[in-house]
N, C-alpha and C positions, 0 to 999 in steps of 0.2 A: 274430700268429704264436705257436704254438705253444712253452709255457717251455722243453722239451726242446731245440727248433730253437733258441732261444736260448741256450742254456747253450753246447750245440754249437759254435756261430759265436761265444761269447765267451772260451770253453778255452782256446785257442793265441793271443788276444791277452795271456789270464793269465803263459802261461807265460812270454812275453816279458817281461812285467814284472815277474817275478818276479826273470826272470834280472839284467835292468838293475838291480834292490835290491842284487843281488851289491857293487857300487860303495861300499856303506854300511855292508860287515861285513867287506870281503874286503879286500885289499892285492895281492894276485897271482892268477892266473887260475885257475880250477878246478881242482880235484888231477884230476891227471891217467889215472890209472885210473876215478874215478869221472866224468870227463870220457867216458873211453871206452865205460865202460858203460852211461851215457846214449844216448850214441849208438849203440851196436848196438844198444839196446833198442829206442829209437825209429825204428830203419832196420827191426827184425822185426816192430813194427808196421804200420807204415807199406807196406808191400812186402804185408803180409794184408789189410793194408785196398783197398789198392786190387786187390786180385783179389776180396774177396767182398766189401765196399761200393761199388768203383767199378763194375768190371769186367762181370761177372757179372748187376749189374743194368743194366746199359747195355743186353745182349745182351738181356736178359730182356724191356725195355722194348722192343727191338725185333723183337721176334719177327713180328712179321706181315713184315717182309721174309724169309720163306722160310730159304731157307739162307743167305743174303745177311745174314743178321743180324746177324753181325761185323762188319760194313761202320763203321756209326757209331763203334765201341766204337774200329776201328783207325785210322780217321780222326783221330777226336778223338786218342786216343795218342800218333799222330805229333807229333800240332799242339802237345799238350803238350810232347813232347819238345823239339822244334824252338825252339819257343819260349823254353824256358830253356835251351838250349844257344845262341840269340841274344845272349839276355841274358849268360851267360858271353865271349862274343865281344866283346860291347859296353863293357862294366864290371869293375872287377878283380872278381875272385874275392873271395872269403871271406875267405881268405887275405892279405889286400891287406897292406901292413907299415903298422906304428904312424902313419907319417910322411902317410899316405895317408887321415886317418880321416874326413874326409867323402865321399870316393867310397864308402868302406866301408860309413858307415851309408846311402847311396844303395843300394848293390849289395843289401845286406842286407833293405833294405825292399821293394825291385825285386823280391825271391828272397819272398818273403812273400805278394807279391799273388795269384798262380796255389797257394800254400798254402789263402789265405783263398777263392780260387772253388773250390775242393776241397772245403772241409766246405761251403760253399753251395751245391755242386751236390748234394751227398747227401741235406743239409738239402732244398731244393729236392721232390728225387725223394721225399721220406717225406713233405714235406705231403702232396704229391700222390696218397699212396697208391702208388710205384713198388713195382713186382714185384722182390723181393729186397731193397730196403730196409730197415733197422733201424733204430729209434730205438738201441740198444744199438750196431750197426754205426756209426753217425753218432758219439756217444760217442765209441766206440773210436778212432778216426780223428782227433778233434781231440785226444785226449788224445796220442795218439802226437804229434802235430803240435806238442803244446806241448811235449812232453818233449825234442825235437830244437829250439825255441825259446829254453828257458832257459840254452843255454850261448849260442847267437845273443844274447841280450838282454845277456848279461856281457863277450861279444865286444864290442858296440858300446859300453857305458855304461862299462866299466874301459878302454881303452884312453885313452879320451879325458878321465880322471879322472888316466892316468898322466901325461896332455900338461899340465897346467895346468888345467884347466876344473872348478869346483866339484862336489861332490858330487850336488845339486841339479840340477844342468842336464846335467849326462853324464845322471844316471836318465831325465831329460825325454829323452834324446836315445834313448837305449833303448827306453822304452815308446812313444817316436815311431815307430821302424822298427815297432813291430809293429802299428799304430793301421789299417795298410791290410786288415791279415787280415780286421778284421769287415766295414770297407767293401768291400772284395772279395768277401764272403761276401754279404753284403745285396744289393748291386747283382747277381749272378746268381743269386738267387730271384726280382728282383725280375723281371730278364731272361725265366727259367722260367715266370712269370707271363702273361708276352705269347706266349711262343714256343716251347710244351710241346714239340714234334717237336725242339727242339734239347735234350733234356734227354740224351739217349743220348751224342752229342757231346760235351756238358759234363762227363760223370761218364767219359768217354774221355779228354777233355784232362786233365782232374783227375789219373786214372792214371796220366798219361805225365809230369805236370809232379813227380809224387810219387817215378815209380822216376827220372827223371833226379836229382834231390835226393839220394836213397839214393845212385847209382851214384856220383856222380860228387863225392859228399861227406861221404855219411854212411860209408860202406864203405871208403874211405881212410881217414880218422879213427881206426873202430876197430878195423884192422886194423894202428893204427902199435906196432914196438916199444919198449919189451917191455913183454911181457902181453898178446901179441895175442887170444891165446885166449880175455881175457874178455870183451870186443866182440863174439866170436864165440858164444861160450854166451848173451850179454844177446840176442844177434840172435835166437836159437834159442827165448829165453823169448818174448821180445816176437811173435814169430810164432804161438809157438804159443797163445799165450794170447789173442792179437787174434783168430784163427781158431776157439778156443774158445766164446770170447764171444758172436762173431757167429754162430756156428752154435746153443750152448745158450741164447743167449736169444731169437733172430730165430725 
């Protein structure tokens, strides 16, 4: 596989564990402005990425179904969506309280695995030469993915560092939740590989599992007061700059 496709698929396991190191220099949880601004950056990523990495090339890939082309792109979408709004039905939230920290790091790692078939379906689609794909687009996409990870890695690995549990073995628990991203990523290339006609689908569901993330977590977050506004400018850069990217260098 190609070093790019890998870099790719190994980004957003970085940033998880970058986040969980938080436990070894930190005492209390992210300052909370630059908490927010993470996350609208990574929510105006992530929202470009999946219109001109997922989206876009879904349809593209399927153009021989006529006007019908959208069909895959909306299908897969849903399934995304649906999916992680199961999983929200199933598991606490993100939000879970201190008291709760193994459902936590379950939810969290649960909320990670359709991240990691996301840059593997993109990854996927550029081996293959898909139409509209970018080795730059693929890039962008996990970097936003890790950048909304790193405060998820600090989430899981400082909480449970506050409970009693050593330094050492919160981080383990942190870079654990993010361990499924690559595997997630690997196994639907590897999927791609037998069952090219579902790559339209995959890079569908990838979109939908990406804007329920944004909606339903990343857009609360940085819109909490006070300082709303600047979750809402990070959102504004992060967009615009991921839509730059993928257009000036694809």
């Amino acid at each position: 596989m190609d070093g790019a496709a890998w870099q790719g698929i190994l980004i957003p396991f970085a940033g998880t564990s970058l986040g969980a190191a938080c436990v070894f220099v930190m005492r209390r949880r992210l300052n909370a402005p630059v908490r927010r601004a993470l996350t609208g950056f990574a929510a105006g990523v992530m929202i470009a990425a999946s219109v001109w990495s997922l989206i876009i090339p879904a349809m593209e890939q399927s153009a021989g179904l006529g006007p019908w082309a959208f069909l895959p792109a909306v299908l897969g979408f849903w399934a995304g969506m649906l999916f992680l709004l199961l999983l929200d039905r199933v598991l606490p939230c993100l939000s879970a309280s201190p008291g709760h920290s193994a459902m936590q790091v379950l939810a969290v790692t649960l909320h990670n695995l359709p991240e990691g078939m996301a840059v593997g379906a993109v990854a996927a689609a550029w081996l293959r030469g898909g139409a509209g794909v970018t080795a730059a687009g693929m890039l962008a996409l996990s970097l936003g993915i890790a950048i909304q990870n790193f405060p998820e890695g600090a989430i899981i690995s400082m909480p449970l560092r506050a409970e009693g549990l050593d330094r050492g073995r919160a981080f383990a628990c942190g870079v654990l939740s993010g361990a499924v991203e690559p595997i997630g990523a690997l196994a639907t290339v590897a999927l791609s590989a037998f069952v090219v006609p579902l790559l339209p689908y995959l890079l569908g569901f990838a979109a939908g599992a990406m804007a329920y993330v944004v909606v339903a977590e990343l857009i609360p977050g940085m819109q909490a007061e006070p300082r709303a506004a600047l979750g809402t400018l990070a959102f504004a850069l992060g967009f615009t700059l991921m839509m730059s990217l993928d257009v000036a260098l694809g």
